[in-house]
Biotite code that builds the C-alpha atoms (Angstrom):
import biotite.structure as struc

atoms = struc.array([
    struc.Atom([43.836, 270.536, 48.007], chain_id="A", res_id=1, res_name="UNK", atom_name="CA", element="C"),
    struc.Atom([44.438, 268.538, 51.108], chain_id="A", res_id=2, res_name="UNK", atom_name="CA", element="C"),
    struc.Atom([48.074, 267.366, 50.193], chain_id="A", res_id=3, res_name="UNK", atom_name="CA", element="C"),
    struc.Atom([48.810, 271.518, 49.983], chain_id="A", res_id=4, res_name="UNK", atom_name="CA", element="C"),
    struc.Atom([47.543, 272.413, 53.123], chain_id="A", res_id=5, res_name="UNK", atom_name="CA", element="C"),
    struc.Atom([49.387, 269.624, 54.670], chain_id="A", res_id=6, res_name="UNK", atom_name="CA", element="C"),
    struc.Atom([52.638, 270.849, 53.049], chain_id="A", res_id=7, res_name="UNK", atom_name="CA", element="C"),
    struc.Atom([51.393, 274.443, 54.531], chain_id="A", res_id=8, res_name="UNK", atom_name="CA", element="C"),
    struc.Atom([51.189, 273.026, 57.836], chain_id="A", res_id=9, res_name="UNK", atom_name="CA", element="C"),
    struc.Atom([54.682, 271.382, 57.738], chain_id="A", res_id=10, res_name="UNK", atom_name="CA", element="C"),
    struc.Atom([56.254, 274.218, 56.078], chain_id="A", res_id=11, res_name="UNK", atom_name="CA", element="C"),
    struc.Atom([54.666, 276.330, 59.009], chain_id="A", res_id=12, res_name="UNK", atom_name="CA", element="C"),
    struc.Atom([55.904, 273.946, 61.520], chain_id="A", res_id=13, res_name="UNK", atom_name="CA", element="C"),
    struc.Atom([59.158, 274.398, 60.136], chain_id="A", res_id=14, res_name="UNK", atom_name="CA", element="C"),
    struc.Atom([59.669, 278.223, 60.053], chain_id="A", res_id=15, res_name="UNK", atom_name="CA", element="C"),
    struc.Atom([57.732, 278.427, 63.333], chain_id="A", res_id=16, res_name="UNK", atom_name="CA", element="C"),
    struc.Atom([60.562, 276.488, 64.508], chain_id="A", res_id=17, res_name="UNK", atom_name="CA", element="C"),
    struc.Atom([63.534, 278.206, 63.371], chain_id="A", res_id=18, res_name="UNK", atom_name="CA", element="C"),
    struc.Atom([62.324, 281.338, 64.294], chain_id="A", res_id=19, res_name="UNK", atom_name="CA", element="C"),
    struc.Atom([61.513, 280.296, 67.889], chain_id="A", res_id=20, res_name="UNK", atom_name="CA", element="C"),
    struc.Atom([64.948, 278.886, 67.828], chain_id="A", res_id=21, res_name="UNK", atom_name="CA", element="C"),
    struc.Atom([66.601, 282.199, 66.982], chain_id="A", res_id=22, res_name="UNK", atom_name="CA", element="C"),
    struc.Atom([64.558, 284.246, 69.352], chain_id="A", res_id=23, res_name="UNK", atom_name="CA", element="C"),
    struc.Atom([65.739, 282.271, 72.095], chain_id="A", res_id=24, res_name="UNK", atom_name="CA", element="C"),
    struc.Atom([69.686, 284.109, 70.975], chain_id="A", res_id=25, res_name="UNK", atom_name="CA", element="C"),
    struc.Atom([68.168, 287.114, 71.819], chain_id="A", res_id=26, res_name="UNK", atom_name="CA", element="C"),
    struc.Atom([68.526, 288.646, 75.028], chain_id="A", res_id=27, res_name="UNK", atom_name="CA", element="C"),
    struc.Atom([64.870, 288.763, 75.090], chain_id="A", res_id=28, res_name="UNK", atom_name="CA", element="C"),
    struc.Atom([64.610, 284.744, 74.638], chain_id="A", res_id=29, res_name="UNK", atom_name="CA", element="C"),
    struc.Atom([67.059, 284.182, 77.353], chain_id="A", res_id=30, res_name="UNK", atom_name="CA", element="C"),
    struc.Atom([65.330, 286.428, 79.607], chain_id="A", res_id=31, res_name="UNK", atom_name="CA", element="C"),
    struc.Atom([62.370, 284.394, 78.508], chain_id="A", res_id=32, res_name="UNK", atom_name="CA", element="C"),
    struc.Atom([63.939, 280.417, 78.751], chain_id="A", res_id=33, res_name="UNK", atom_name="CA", element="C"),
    struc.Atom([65.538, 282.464, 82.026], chain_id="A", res_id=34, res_name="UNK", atom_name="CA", element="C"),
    struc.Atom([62.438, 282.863, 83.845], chain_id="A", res_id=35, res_name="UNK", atom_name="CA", element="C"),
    struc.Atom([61.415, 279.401, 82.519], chain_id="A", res_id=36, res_name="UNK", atom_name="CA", element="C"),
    struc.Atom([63.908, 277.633, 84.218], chain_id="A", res_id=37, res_name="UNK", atom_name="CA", element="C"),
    struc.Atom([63.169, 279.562, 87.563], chain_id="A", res_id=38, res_name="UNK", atom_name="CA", element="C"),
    struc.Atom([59.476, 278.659, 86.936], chain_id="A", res_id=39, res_name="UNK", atom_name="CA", element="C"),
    struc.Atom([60.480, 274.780, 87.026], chain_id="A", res_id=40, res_name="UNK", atom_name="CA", element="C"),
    struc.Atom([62.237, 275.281, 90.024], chain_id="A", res_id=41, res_name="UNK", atom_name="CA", element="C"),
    struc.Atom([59.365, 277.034, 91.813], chain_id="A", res_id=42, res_name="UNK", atom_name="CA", element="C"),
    struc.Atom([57.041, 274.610, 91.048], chain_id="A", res_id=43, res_name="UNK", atom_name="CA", element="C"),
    struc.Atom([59.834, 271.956, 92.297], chain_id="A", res_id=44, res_name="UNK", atom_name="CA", element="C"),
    struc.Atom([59.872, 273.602, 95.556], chain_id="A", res_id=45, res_name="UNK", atom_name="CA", element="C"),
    struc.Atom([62.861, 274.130, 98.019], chain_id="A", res_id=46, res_name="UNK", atom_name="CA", element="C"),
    struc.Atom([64.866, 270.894, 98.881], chain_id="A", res_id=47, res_name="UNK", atom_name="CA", element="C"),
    struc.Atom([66.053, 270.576, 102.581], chain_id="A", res_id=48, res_name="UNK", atom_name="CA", element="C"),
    struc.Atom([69.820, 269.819, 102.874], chain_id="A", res_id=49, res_name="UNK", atom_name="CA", element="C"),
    struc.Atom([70.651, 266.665, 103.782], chain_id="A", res_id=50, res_name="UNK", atom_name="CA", element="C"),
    struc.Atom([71.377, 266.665, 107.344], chain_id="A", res_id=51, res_name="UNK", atom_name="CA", element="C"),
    struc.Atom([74.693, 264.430, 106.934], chain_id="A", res_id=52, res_name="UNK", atom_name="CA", element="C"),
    struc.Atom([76.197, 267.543, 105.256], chain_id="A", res_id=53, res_name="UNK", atom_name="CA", element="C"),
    struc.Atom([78.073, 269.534, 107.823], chain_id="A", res_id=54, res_name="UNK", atom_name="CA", element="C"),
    struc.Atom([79.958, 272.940, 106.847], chain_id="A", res_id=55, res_name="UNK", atom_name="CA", element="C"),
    struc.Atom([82.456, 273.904, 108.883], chain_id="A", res_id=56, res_name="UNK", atom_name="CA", element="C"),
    struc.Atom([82.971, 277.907, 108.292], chain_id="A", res_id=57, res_name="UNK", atom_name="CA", element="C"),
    struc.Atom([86.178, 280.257, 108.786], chain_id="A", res_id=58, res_name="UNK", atom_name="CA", element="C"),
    struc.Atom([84.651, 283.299, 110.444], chain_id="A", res_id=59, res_name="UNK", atom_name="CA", element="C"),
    struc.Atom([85.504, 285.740, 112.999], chain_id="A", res_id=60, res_name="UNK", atom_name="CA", element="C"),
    struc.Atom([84.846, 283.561, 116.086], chain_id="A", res_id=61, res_name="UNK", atom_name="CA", element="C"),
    struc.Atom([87.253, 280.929, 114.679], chain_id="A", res_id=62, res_name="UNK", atom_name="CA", element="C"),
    struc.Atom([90.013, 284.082, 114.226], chain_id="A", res_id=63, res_name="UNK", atom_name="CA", element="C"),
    struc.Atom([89.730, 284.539, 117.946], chain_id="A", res_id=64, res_name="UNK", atom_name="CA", element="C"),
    struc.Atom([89.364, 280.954, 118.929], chain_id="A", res_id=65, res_name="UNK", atom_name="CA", element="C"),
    struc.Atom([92.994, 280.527, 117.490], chain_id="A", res_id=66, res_name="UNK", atom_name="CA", element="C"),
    struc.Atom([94.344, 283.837, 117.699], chain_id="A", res_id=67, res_name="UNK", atom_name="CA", element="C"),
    struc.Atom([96.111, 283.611, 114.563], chain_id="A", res_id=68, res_name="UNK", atom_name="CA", element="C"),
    struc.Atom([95.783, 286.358, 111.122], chain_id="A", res_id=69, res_name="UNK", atom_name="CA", element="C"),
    struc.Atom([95.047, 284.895, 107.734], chain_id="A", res_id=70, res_name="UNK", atom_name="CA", element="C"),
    struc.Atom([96.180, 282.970, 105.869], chain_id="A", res_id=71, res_name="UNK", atom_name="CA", element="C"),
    struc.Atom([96.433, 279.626, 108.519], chain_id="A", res_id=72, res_name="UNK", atom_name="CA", element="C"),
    struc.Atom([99.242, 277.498, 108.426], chain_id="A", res_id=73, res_name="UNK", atom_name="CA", element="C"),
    struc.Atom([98.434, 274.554, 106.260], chain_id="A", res_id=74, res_name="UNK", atom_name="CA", element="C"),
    struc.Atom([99.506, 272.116, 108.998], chain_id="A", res_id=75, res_name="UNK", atom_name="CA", element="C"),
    struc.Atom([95.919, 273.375, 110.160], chain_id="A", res_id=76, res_name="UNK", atom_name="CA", element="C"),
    struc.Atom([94.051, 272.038, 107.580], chain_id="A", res_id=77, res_name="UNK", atom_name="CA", element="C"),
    struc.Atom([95.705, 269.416, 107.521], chain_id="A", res_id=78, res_name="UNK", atom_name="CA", element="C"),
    struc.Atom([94.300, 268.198, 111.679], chain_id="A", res_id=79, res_name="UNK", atom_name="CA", element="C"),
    struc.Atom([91.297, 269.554, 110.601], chain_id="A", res_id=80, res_name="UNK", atom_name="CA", element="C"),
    struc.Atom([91.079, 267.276, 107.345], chain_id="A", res_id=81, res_name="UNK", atom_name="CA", element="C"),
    struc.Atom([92.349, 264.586, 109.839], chain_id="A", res_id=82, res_name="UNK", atom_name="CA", element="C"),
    struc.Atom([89.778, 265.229, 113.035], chain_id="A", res_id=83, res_name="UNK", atom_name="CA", element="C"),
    struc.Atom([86.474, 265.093, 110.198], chain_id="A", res_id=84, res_name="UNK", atom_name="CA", element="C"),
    struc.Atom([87.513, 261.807, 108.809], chain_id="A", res_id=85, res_name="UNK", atom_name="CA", element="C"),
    struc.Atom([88.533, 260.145, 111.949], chain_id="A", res_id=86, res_name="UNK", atom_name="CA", element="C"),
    struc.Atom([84.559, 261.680, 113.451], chain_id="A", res_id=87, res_name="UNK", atom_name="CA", element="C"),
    struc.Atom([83.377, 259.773, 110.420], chain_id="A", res_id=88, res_name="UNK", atom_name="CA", element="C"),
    struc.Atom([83.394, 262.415, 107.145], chain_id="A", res_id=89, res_name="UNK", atom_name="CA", element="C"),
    struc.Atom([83.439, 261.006, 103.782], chain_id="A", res_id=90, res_name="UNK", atom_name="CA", element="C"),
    struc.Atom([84.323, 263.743, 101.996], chain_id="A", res_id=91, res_name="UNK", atom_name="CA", element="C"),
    struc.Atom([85.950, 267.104, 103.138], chain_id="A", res_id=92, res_name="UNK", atom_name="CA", element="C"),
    struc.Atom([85.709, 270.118, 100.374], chain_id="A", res_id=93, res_name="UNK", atom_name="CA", element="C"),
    struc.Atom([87.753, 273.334, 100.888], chain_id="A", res_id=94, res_name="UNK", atom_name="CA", element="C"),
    struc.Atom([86.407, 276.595, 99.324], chain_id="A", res_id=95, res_name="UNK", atom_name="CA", element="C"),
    struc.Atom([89.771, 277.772, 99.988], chain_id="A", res_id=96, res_name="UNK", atom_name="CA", element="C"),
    struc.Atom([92.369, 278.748, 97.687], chain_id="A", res_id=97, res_name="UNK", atom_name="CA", element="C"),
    struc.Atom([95.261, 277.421, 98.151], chain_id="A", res_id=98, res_name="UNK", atom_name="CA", element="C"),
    struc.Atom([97.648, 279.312, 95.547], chain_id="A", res_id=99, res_name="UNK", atom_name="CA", element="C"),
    struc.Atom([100.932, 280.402, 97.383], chain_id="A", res_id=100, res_name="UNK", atom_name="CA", element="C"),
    struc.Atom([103.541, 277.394, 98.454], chain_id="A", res_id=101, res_name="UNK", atom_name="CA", element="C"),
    struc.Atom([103.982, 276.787, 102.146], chain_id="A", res_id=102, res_name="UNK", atom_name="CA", element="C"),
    struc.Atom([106.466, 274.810, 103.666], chain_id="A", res_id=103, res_name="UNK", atom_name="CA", element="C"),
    struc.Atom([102.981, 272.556, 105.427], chain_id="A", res_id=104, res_name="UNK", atom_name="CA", element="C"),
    struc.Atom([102.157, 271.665, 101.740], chain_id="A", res_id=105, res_name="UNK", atom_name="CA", element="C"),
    struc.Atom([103.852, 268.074, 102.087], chain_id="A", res_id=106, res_name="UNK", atom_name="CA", element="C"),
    struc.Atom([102.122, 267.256, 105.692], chain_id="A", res_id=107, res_name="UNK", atom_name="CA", element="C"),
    struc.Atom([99.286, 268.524, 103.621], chain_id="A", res_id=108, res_name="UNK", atom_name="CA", element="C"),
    struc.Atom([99.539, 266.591, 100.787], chain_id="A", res_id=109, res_name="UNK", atom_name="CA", element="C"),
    struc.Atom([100.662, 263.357, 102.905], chain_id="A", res_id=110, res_name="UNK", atom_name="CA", element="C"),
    struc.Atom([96.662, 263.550, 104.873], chain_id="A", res_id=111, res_name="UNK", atom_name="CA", element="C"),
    struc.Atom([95.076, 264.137, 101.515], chain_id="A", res_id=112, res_name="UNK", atom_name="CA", element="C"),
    struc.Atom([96.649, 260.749, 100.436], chain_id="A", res_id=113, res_name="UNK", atom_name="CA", element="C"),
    struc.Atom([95.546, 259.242, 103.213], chain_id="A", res_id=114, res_name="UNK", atom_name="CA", element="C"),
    struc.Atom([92.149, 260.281, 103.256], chain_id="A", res_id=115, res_name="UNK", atom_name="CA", element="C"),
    struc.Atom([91.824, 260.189, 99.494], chain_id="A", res_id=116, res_name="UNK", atom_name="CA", element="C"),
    struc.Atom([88.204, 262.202, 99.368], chain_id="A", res_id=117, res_name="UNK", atom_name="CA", element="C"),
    struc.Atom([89.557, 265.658, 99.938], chain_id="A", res_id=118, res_name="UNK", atom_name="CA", element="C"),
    struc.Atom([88.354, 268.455, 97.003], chain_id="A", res_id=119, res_name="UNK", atom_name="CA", element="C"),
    struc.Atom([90.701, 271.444, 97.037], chain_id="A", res_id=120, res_name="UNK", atom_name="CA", element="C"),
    struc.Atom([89.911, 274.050, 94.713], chain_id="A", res_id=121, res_name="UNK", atom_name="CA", element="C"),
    struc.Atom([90.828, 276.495, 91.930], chain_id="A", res_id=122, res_name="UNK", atom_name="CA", element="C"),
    struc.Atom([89.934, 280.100, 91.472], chain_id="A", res_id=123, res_name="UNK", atom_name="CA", element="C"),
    struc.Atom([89.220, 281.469, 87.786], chain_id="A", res_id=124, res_name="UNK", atom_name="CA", element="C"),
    struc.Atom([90.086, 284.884, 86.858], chain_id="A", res_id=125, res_name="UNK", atom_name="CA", element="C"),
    struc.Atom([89.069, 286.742, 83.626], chain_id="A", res_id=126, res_name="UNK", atom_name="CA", element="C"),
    struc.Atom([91.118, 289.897, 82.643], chain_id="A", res_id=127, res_name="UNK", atom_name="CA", element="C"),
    struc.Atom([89.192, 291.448, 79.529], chain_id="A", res_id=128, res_name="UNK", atom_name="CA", element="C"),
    struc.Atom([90.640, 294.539, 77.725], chain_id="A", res_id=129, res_name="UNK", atom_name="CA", element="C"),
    struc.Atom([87.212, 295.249, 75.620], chain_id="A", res_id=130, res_name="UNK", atom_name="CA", element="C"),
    struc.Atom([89.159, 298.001, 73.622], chain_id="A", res_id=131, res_name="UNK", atom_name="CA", element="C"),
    struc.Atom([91.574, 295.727, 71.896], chain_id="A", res_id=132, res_name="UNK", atom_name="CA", element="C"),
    struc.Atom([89.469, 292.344, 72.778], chain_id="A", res_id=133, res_name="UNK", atom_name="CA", element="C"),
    struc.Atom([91.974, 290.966, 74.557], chain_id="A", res_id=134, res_name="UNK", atom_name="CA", element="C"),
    struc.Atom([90.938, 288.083, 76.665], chain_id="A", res_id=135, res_name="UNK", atom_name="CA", element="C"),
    struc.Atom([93.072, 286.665, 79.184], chain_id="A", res_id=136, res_name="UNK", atom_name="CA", element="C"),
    struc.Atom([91.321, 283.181, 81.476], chain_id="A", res_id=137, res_name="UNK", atom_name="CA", element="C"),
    struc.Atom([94.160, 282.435, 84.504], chain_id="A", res_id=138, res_name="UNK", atom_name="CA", element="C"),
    struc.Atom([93.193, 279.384, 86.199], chain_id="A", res_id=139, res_name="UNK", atom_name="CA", element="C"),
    struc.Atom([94.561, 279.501, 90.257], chain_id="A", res_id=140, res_name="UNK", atom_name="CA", element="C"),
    struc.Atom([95.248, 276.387, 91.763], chain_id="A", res_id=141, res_name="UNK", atom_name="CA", element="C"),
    struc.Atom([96.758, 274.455, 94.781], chain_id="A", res_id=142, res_name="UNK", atom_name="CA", element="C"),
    struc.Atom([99.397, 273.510, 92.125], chain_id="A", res_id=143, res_name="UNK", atom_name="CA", element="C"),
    struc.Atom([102.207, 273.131, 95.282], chain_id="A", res_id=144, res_name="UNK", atom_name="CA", element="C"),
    struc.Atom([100.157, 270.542, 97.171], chain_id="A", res_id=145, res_name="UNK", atom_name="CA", element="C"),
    struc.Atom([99.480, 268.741, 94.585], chain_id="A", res_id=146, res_name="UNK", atom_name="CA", element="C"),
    struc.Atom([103.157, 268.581, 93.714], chain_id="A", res_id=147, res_name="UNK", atom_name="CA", element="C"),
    struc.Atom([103.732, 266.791, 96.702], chain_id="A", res_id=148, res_name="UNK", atom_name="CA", element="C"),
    struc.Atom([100.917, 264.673, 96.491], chain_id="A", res_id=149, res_name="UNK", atom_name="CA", element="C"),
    struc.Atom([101.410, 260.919, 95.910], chain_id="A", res_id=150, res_name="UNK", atom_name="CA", element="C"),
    struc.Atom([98.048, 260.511, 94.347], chain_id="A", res_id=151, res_name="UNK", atom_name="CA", element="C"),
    struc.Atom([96.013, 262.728, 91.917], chain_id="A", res_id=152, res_name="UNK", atom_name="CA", element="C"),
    struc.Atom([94.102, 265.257, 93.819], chain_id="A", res_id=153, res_name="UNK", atom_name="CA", element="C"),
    struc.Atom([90.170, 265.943, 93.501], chain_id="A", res_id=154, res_name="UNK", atom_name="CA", element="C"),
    struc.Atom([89.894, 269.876, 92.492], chain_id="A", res_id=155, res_name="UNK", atom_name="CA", element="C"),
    struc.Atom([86.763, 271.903, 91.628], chain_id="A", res_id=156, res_name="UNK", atom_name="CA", element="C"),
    struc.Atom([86.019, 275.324, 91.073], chain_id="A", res_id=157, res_name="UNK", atom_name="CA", element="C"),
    struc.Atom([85.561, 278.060, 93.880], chain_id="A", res_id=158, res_name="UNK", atom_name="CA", element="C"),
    struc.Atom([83.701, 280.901, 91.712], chain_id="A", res_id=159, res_name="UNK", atom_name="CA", element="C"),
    struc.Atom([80.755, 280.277, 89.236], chain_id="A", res_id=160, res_name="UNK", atom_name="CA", element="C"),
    struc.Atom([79.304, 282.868, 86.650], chain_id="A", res_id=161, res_name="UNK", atom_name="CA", element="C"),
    struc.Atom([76.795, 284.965, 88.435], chain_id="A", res_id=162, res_name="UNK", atom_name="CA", element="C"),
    struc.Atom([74.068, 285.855, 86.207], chain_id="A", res_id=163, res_name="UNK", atom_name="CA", element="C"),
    struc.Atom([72.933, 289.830, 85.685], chain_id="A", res_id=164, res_name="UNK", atom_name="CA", element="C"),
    struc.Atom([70.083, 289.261, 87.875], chain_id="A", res_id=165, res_name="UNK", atom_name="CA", element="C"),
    struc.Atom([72.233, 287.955, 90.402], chain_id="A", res_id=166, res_name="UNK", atom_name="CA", element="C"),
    struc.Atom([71.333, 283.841, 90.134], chain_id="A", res_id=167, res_name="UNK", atom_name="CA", element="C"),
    struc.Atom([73.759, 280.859, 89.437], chain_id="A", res_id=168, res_name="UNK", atom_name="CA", element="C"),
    struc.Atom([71.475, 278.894, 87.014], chain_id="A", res_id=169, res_name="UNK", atom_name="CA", element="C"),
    struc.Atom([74.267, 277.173, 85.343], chain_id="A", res_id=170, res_name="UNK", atom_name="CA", element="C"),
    struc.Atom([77.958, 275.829, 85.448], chain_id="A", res_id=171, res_name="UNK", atom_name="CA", element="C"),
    struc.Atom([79.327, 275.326, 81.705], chain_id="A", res_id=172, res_name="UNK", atom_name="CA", element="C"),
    struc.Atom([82.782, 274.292, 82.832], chain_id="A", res_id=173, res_name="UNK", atom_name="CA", element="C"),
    struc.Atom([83.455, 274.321, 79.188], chain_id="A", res_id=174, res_name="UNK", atom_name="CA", element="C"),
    struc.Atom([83.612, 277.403, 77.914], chain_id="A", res_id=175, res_name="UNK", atom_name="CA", element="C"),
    struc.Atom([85.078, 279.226, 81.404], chain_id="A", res_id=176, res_name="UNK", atom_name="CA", element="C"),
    struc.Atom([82.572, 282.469, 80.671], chain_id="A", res_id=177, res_name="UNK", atom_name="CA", element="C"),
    struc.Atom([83.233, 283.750, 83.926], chain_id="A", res_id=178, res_name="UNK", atom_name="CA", element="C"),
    struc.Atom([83.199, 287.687, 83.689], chain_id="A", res_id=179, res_name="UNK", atom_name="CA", element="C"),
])
């Protein structure tokens, strides 16, 4: 009697398992593990940003300042890269784009040797053709600069997959889901 209610109990343990497991494929179960996540952040509270983290934003104020239309000559980046490190930056990351070649991209490159900790980024672009499910994933990057670059450069990514309630919970780098 008592070895079949422990293999009732196990067996129970088991399906109880596997059927938790597949509810959490369900939209349902990732609206669930979802709001679990955000719970765990809630209760972890906001962090303040470290105060040795400086951005240093492109905005309409800056457009005047230099009186100059978009896109900036590279040789502009490049001081700029050059002015943070020598005021004592350690790293300098660019949410910028930089896909067309300029003729600046090997002063460019050249400070981005020098200074080694420079991220430049790439842009990922989906084109999906749901009718004949066609997938296309085009990866953007500063592929000119780092042409002329000496040394390998540091790239990330400038767009992440924004959830349909509007959060960035995740970054699978893996399998580029970015729709």
């Amino acid at each position: 009697m008592a070895q079949k209610k422990a293999w009732r109990l196990k067996l129970s343990t088991v399906l109880l398992g596997i059927a938790s497991s597949l509810i959490f494929w369900t939209p349902w179960g990732t609206a669930i593990d979802d709001y679990i996540y955000d719970v765990f952040f809630a209760l972890r509270g906001a962090y303040n940003s470290p105060e040795e983290i400086v951005i240093v934003a492109i905005d309409e104020p800056s457009f005047e300042e230099i009186n100059l239309q978009w896109p900036w000559p590279r040789s502009y980046h490049a001081e700029l890269v050059q002015s943070l490190f020598e005021a004592g930056a350690a790293t300098v990351g660019f949410d910028l784009v930089f896909a067309e070649p300029t003729e600046d991209d090997p002063l460019f490159a050249e400070i981005i040797d020098k200074y080694k900790n420079v991220v430049l980024v790439n842009d990922i672009s989906v084109t999906v053709d749901p009718e004949y499910g066609y997938e296309q994933v085009k990866v953007i990057s500063p592929r000119s600069i780092a042409e002329h670059a000496k040394n390998k450069i540091i790239e990330g990514f400038a767009n992440m997959r924004v959830e349909s309630d509007g959060f960035i919970r995740r970054l699978a780098l893996e399998n580029m889901d970015y729709q």
